[in-house]
VEXNUMAR-156787 format. One record per residue (C-alpha): x negated, y negated, z. Coordinates in pm, whole numbers, plus 50000, padded with zeros to 5 digits. Layout:
% residues N
X, Y, Z;
...
% end
This chain:
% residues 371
39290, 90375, 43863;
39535, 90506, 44094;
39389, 90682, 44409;
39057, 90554, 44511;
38778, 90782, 44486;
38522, 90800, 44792;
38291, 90562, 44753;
37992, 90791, 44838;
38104, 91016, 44577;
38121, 90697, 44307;
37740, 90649, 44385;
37634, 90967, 44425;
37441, 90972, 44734;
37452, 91122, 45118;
37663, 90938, 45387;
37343, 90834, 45550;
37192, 90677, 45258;
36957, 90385, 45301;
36977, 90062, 45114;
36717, 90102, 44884;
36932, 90476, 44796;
37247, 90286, 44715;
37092, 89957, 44520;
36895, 90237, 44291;
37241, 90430, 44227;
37441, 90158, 44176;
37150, 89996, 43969;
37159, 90315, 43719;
37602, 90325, 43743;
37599, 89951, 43611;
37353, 89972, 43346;
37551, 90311, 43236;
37892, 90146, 43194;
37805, 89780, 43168;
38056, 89585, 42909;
37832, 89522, 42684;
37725, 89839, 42623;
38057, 89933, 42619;
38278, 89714, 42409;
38620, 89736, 42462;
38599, 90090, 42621;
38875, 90047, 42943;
38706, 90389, 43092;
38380, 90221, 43126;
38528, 89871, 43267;
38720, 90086, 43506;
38389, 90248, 43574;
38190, 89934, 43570;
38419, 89798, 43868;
38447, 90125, 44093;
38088, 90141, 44162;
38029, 89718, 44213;
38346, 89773, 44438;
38144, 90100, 44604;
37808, 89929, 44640;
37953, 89596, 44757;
38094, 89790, 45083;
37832, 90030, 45116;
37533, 89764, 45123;
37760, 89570, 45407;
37663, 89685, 45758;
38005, 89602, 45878;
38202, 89704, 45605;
38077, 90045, 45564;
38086, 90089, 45904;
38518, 90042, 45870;
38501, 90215, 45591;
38343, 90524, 45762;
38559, 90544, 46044;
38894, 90429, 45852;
38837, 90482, 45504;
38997, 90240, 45220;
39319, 90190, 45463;
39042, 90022, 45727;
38918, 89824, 45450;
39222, 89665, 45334;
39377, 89587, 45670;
39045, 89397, 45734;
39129, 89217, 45374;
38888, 89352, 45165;
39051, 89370, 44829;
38773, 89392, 44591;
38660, 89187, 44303;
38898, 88956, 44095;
38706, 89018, 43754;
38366, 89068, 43625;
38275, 88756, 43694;
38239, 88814, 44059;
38063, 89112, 44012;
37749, 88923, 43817;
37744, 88649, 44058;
37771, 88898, 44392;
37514, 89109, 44245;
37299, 88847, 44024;
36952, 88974, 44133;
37011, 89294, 44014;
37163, 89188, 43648;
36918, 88949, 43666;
36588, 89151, 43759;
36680, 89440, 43606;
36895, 89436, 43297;
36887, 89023, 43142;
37327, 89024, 43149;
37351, 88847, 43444;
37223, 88472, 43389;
37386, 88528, 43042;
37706, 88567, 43176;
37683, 88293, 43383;
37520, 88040, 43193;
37819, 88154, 42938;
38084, 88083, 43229;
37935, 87768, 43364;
37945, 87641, 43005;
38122, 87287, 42961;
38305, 87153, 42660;
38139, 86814, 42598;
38459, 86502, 42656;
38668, 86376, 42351;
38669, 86043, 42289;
38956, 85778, 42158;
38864, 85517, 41907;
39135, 85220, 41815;
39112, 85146, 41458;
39306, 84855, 41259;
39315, 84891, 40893;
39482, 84614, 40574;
39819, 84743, 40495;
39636, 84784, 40113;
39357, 85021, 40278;
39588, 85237, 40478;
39832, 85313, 40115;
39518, 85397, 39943;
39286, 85563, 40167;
38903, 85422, 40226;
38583, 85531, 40390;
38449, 85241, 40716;
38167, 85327, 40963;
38249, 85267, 41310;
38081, 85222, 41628;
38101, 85442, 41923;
37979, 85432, 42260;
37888, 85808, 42345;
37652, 86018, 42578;
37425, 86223, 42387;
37119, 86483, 42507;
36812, 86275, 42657;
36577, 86287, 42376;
36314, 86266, 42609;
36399, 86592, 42824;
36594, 86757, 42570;
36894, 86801, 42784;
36689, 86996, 43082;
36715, 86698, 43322;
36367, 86730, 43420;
36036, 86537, 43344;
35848, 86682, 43057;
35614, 86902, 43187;
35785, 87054, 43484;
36072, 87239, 43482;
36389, 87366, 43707;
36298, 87547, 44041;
36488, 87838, 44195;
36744, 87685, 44461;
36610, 87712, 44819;
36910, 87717, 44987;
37090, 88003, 44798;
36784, 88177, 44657;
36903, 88128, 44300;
37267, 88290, 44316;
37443, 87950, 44309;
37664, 88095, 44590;
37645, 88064, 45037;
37769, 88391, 45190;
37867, 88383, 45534;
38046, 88668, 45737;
38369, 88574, 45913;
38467, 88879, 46128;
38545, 89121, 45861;
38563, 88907, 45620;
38251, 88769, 45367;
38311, 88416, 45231;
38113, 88274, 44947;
38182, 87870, 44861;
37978, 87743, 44602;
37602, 87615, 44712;
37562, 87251, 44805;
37226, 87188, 44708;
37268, 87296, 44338;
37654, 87278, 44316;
37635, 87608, 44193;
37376, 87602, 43912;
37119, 87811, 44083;
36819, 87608, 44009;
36702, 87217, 44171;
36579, 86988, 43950;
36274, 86841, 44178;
36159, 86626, 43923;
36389, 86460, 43758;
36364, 86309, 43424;
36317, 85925, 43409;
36477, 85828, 43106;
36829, 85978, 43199;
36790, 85967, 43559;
36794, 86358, 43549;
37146, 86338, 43412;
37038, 86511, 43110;
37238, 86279, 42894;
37201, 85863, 42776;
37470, 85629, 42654;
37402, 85540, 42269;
37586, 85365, 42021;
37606, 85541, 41707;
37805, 85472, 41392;
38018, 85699, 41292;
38148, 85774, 40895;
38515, 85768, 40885;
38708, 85893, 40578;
39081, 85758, 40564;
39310, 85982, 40359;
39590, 85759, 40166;
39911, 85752, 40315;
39804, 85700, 40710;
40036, 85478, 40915;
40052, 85292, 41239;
39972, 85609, 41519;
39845, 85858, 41238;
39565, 86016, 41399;
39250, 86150, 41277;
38988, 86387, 41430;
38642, 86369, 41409;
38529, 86776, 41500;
38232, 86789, 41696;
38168, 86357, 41706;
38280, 86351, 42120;
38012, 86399, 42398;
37824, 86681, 42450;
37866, 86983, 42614;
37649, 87098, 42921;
37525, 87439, 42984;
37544, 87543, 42655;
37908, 87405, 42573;
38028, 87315, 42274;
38025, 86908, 42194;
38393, 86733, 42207;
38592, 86591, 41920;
38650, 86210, 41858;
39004, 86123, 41804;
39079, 85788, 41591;
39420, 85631, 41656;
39539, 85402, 41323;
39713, 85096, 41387;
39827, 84879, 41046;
39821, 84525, 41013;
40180, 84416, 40844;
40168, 84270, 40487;
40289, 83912, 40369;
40518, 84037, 40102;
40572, 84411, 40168;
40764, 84640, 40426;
40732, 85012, 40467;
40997, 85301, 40487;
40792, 85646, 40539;
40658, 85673, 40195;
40842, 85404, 40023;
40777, 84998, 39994;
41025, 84748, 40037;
40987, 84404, 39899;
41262, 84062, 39859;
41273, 83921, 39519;
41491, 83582, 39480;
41650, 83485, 39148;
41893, 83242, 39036;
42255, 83308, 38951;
42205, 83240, 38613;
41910, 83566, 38592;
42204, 83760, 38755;
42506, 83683, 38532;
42275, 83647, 38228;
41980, 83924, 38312;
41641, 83897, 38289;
41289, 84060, 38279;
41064, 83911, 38545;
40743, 84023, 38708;
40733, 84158, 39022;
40392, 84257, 39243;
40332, 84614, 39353;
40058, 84774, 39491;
39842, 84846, 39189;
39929, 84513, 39031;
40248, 84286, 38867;
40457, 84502, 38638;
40809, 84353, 38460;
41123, 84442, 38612;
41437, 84443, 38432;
41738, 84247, 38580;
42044, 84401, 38456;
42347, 84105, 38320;
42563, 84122, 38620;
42373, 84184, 38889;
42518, 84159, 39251;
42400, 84039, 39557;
42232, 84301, 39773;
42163, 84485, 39467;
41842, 84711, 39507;
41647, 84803, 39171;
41343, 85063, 39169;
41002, 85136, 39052;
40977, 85504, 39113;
40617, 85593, 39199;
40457, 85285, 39289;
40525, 85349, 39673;
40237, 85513, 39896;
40172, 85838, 39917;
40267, 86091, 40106;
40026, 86256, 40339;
40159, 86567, 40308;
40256, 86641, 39951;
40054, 86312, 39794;
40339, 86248, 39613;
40396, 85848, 39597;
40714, 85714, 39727;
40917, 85429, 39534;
40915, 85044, 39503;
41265, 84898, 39665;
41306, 84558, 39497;
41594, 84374, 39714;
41793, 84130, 39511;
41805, 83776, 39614;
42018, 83579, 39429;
42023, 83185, 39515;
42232, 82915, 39474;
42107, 82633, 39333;
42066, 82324, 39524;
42020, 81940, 39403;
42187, 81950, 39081;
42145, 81648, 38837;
42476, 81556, 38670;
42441, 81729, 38353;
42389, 82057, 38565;
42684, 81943, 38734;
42893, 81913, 38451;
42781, 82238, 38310;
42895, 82403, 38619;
43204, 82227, 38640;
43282, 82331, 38266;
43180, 82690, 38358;
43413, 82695, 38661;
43712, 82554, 38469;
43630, 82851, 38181;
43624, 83080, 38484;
43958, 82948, 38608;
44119, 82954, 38281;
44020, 83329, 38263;
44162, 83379, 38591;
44479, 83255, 38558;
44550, 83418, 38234;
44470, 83766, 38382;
44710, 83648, 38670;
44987, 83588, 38440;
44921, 83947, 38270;
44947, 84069, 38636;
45296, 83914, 38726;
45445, 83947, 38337;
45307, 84289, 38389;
45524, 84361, 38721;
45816, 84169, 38639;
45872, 84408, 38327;
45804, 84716, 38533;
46038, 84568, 38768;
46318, 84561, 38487;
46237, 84903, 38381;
% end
């Protein structure tokens, strides 16, 4: 605001005016530029805070009287710096917003207000259940408002009395030299009122532990630390806050037969060597049934075939990853003679073959060598 005005001349009144003079000026100054009757206008805000900062010195005996004989220089060598926001201003002045005009307990019932605690829940799910989504009820220990004093901590019947000890303002003022310090009161921790009888279902706490089941709806697709949130399902809030959130942590129990790669699944499937030289349809399980997969003649160890689509889907897109069937290929064990002859008329076919192609080799190089 650059330089400060006189505060005299912010008020409007005489250099000898009395107490009641300056509450009644400063009473009519707030009520003219209070926020809320000003939204968002800076002027009035500015306005709004010159005259709490001119009535707060003026109504102090010993402030006004430095003021007077050294003006605002004598006031901020004594470390008087004003008021850090409005804030300060309701609760310095709270009988007058109060009495008067309604905006101060609004304000700060609206500032004392408490966001109500989130809560964790652990929750395994089947490997099956967590690919294709399902609904579960759970059970959560939680506070919730005393049905029996609705919240106000106080027998039905009576109700909340104005603080003794701080008259209501939630704040102790005492002067230090020239300096006024307010700590927060410590009969009613700053709440203003004393609950003197005290609600014996909750213990005046205003809140009980329940358990209460809880719907959960599990998208397809979640995974081990997916994590879902429950709006509004924490503890409640206090003073007017709004309730916390319940946060449920997924953890997946592993599966007999399949693995998981992000949105793919990953499953072994043995054969014999004679499926892999020969080929062969077989059934393999997936996750919405057995479906027939085609070996190929020739297939290799290590080889990986695919079902595309039958993996899980994505939480993102929805889109269903693939089936990754691993090859297996085993060699037989305990062979009866005839197999054994079989084999051993195979392996001489197979050698034959060999060396032939051999020969073609070295016939082949020995010409080129000629050449």
């Amino acid at each position: 605001m650059g330089t400060k005005r006189d505060y005299y001349e912010i008020l409007g009144v005489s250099r000898n005016a009395a107490e009641n003079e300056l509450k009644a000026s400063y009473r009519k100054l707030a009520l003219k530029y209070h926020p809320d009757r000003n939204p968002g206008d800076k002027e009035a805000e500015d306005n709004f805070k010159e005259a709490a900062e001119a009535y707060e010195v003026l109504r102090d005996a010993e402030k006004r009287a430095i003021y007077d004989q050294y003006g605002h220089a004598g006031l901020e060598g004594s470390g008087f710096s004003g008021f850090g926001g409005f804030e300060d201003i309701f609760s310095s002045f709270s009988d007058i917003f109060d009495d008067f005009f309604g905006f101060g307990t609004r304000r700060r019932s609206r500032s004392r207000a408490q966001r109500g605690a989130d809560l964790r829940f652990d929750l395994t799910l089947s490997f099956m259940d967590a690919a294709f989504g399902t609904e579960t009820e759970i059970k959560v220990e939680k506070r919730e408002v005393c049905p029996a004093c609705d919240g106000s901590r106080c027998e039905p019947g009576t109700s909340p009395e104005t603080c003794r000890q701080c008259g209501g303002v939630g704040q102790i003022s005492r002067n230090q030299g020239f300096f006024t310090v307010r700590t927060t009161c410590p009969v009613c921790r700053g709440e203003g009122q004393a609950v003197t009888h005290p609600c014996t279902s909750c213990g005046g706490a205003g809140q009980v532990m329940v358990a209460k089941k809880v719907s959960v709806k599990i998208p397809a697709g979640v995974d081990n630390g997916s994590r879902l949130r429950l709006t509004s399902e924490g503890e409640p809030g206090r003073y007017g806050g709004p309730p916390g959130d319940l946060y449920v942590f997924i953890y997946v129990e592993a599966h007999d037969f399949f693995q998981r790669r992000e949105s793919d699944i990953i499953c072994q499937i043995p054969i014999s060597f004679v499926q892999a030289a020969l080929g062969d349809k077989i059934s393999v399980p997936t996750l919405n049934g057995n479906k027939k997969l085609k070996i190929p003649k020739g297939t290799q160890p290590g080889e990986v075939l695919t079902f595309p689509g039958e993996g899980i889907p994505s939480l993102r897109t929805g889109r269903r990853g693939d089936q990754l069937i691993q090859v297996d290929i085993r060699t037989p064990t305990h062979l009866n003679k005839k197999q054994e002859g079989l084999l051993k008329e195979f392996a001489q076919l197979e050698s034959n073959k060999l060396s032939k192609k051999l020969k073609n080799i070295l016939k082949g190089g020995a010409a080129e060598a000629i050449n």
